[in-house]
N, C-alpha and C positions, 0 to 999 in steps of 0.2 A: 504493500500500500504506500508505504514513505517514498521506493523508487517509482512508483509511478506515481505522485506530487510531484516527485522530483524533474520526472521529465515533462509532464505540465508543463512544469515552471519554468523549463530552458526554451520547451516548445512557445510557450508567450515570451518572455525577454526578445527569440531570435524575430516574430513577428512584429514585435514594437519597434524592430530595430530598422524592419523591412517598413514600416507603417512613416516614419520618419525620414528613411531617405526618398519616398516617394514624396510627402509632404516638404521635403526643404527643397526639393530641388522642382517642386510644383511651384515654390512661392518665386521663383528665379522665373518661371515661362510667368504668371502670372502679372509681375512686375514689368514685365516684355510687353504683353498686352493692353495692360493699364496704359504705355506710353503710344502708342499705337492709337489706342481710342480717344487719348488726347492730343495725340499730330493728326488725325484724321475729321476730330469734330470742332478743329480750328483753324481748318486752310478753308478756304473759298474754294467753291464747287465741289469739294471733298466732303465739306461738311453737308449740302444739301442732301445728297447721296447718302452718307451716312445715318442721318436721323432717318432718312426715305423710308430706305432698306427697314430697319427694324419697327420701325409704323406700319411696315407693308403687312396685309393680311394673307396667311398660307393655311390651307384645311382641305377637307372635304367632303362632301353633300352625295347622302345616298338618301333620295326620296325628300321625306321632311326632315332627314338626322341631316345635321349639321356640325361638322368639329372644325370649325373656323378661328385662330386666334394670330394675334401682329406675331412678327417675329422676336421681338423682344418676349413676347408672354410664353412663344414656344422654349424660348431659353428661359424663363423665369418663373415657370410651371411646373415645364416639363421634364426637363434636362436635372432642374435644380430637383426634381422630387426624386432624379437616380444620384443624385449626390447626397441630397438625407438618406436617402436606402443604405449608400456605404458608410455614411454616419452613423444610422442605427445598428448593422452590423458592426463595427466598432465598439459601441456603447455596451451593447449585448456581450460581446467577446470578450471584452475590460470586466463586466459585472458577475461573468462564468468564471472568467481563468486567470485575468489580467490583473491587474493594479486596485480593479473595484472590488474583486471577489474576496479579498482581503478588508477588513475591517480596519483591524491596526493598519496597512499598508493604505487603506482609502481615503482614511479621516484627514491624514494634512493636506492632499492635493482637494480633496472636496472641502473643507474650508477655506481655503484657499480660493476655490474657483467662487464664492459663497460671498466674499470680502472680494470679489472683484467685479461681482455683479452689482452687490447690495450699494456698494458707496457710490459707482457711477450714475446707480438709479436717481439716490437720493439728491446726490448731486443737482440733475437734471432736475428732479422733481421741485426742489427748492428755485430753483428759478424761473420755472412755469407753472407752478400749482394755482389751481384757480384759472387760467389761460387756455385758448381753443387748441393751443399746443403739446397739450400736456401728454396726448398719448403718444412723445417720441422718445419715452424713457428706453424703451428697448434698443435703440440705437446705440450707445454709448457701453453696454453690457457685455458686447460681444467681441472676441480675442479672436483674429485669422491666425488658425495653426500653421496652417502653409507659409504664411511671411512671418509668424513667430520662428518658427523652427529652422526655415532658409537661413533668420541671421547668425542664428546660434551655430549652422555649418559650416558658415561665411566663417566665425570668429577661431572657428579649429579645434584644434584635438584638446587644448586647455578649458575648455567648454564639458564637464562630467557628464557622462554617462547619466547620470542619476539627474542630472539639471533636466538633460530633453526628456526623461520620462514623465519627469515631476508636471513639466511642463504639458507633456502629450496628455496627462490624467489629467490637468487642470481645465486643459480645454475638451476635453472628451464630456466632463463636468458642465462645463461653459455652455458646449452647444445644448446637452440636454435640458439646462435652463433653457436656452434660447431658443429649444423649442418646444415646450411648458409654453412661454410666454407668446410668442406665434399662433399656437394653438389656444390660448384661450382669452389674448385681446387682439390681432390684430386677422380678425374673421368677421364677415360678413352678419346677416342675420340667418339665422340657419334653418335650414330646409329640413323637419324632420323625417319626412318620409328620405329622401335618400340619405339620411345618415341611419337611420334604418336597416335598407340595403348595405352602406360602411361598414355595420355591426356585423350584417350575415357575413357577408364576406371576408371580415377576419373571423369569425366561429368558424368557416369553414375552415381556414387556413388552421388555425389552431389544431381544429381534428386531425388535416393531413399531418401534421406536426406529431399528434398525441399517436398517431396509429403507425407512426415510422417513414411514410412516404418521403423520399429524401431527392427525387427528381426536382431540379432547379426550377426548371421551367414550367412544371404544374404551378409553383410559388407563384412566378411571374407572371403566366396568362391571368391568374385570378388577382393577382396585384394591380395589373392592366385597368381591371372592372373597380378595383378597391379606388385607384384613382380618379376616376369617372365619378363615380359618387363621392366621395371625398372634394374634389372640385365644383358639384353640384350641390352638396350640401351647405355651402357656406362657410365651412374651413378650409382654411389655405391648401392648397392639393399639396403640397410638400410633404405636408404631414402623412399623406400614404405611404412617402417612400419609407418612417421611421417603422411606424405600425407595422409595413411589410416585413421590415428590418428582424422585428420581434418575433414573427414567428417561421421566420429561417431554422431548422434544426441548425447545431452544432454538435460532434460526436466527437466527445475529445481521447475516446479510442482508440481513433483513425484521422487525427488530424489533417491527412493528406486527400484524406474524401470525405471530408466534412462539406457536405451541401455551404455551410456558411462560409467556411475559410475558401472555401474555391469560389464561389461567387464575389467575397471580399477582395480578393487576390484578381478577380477580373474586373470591378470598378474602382480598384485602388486610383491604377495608372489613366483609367478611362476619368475619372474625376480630375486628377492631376494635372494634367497633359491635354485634357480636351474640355469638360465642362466648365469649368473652373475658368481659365483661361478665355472662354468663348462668354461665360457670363461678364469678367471684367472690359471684353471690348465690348461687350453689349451696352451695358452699365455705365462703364467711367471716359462716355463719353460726354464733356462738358465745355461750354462755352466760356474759356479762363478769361476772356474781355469783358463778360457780364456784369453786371451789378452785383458786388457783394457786401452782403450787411452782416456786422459782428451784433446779432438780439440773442435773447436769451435762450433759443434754441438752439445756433451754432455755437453759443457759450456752453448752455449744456453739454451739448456732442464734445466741445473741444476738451473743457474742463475735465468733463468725465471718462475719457479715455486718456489723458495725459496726466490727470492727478490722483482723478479716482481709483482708477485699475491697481497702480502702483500702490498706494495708500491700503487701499481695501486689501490685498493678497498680503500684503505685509502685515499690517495693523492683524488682520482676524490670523493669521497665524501665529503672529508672536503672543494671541492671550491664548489661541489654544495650546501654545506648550506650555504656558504660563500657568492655567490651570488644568493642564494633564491633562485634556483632550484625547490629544494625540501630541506624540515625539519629529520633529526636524529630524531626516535622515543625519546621523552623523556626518555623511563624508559631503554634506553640503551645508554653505555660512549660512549666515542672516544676510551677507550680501549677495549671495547667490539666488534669495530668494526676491530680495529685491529688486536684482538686474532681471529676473525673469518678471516680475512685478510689470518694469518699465517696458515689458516688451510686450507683455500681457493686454498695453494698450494701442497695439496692429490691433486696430477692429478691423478695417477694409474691407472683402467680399461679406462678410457676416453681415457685419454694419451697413455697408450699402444695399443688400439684401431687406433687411427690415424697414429700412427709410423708404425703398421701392413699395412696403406695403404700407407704410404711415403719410405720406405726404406727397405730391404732382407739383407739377408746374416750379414755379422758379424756387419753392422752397427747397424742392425735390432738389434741385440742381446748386441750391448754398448749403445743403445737407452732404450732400455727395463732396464738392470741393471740401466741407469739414472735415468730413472723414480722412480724406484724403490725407488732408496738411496735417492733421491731428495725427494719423498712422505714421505719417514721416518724421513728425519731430519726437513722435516714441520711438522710430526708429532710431534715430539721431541718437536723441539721451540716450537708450540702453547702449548699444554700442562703447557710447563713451565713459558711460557709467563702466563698463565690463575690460576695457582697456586702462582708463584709468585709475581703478578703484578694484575693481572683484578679481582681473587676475592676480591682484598685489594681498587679496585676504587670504585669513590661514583657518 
């Protein structure tokens, strides 16, 4: 029984290890694209073209069915609900084998993640409470792992082991806040009958689950459907891909035909490499000649990813070791968790993600440039935080 924990346990470390160099080196094409969307949506006649394109409507009509939406919604729908799919596979795999499934091992990276959401909130919150703005607390909450983890592989081998994982469970953390909060304020008004339909459809999944059925693609057809209503019910369709996520078997028997690591193992680099990438040209592209105004909502987004994040992952873990909580891995400082702290506040594709579903038009677009500038100068500070300051701690 202990040797086999034991191989568990090497079998997740070697996956975490694969999970990270796919996300650093996703945050590098990402940062490619980012710039792209912004040399593209501020030359003349490139930019007309560009917004055209993703305005433009693409579907198809069989009789009265109709699946028509812009391009932009095909990538911010669609695309994005197979990138929560390998989120929630993620989350699931961390909560069976990984970093979650440990108690002791969970509680400092999930306080953590807890004190980075909770202080950005509040942040925001105090600046807008009371205000027609106030639902864009969720902007400011959320940590890109792909451009967190790229800088950490940027920075080298003096970078622990233990920093990227800390960091990989914090955000694993992060996004499952983030999408809690997707799923239960920034949803339409809901259509019960086909959430209805959402229900059978993961009961059925569930059963194929409970009765062994391990074929990927049975998951998927009926994930297809879970979508569909998910979308028509008035929750964010993203949310199918987690749901589906959950009830993926995993067999840690046979790690190498486990329905879920092989499906995760095929949307890792498909997220990485393609959607990911494809949503930030979709997304960041912005008109940097426009009018832009510093009010309390781009103070909130800025504040709360540049002061909050850092404050909040530091502050809530230094009292939970303070009161036994949970223990700080030894072989990492308190500046270690700091400079993760500052890098904690890359919101970027997350963040511009939720703004896409809180706010239009020009706000939409000094939300977007926030994020932006806010993600860079966390960039900034950590980096220099970690060169001048963390590789010198003992």
């Amino acid at each position: 029984m202990r040797r086999r924990l034991r191989i568990t346990s090497i079998r997740a470390l070697n996956l975490i290890k694969e999970f990270i160099q796919f996300e650093s080196f996703g945050g590098i094409l990402l940062l490619f694209t980012t710039i792209l969307a912004l040399i593209a949506a501020n030359i003349d006649g490139v930019s007309d073209i560009y917004y055209r394109f993703w305005q433009s409507s693409f579907g198809v009509v069989f009789g009265e069915f109709s699946a028509s939406l812009t391009m932009q919604k095909w990538v911010n729908d669609v695309l994005m609900a197979l990138f929560f799919l390998s989120i929630g596979l993620e989350i699931k795999k961390e909560m069976l084998i990984g970093n979650l499934a440990s108690v002791k091992k969970a509680a400092f990276p999930i306080v953590a993640a807890f004190g980075g959401m909770i202080i950005p909130i509040c942040i925001y919150f105090s600046l807008n409470i009371g205000g027609e703005y106030v639902h864009g607390f969720g902007i400011p909450m959320a940590t890109d792992i792909a451009f967190a983890l790229g800088i950490l592989m940027l920075l080298g081998k003096r970078v622990p082991l233990e920093l990227k994982i800390f960091l990989v469970t914090l955000a694993v953390v992060d996004d499952l806040g983030a999408i809690a909060v997707i799923a239960l304020f920034y949803s339409s008004g809901v259509a019960f009958g086909y959430l209805a339909l959402a229900a059978a459809a993961i009961l059925v999944l569930f059963v194929l689950n409970k009765y062994g059925v391990k074929n990927i693609f049975v998951y998927l057809f009926i994930g297809v459907f879970l979508w569909y209503f998910i979308h028509h019910s008035g929750i964010h369709a993203t949310i199918a891909g987690v749901l589906l996520a959950f009830t993926i078997p995993l067999k840690t028997d046979n790690m190498a035909r486990s329905p879920l690591i092989r499906l995760e193992h095929t949307l890792n680099p498909l997220s990485a490499y393609f959607i990911m990438p494809i949503f930030a040209f979709a997304n960041a592209g912005i008109t940097i000649g426009g009018k832009f105004e510093l009010n309390n909502v781009t103070l909130g987004i800025m504040l709360g990813l540049i002061i909050g994040k850092p404050v909040g992952i530091f502050l809530f873990t230094l009292l939970c070791e303070k009161f036994k909580v949970a223990k700080k891995p030894d072989s990492l400082s308190w500046a270690h968790i700091l400079g993760a702290g500052f890098l904690g506040g890359i919101g970027f594709t997350m963040s511009i993600f939720i703004a896409t579903l809180t706010f239009e038009g020009a706000l939409l677009e000094e939300a977007k440039l926030t994020i932006m500038l806010s993600s860079l100068l966390a960039t900034v500070i950590g980096v220099l935080f970690f060169k001048l300051f963390l590789f010198k701690a003992k």
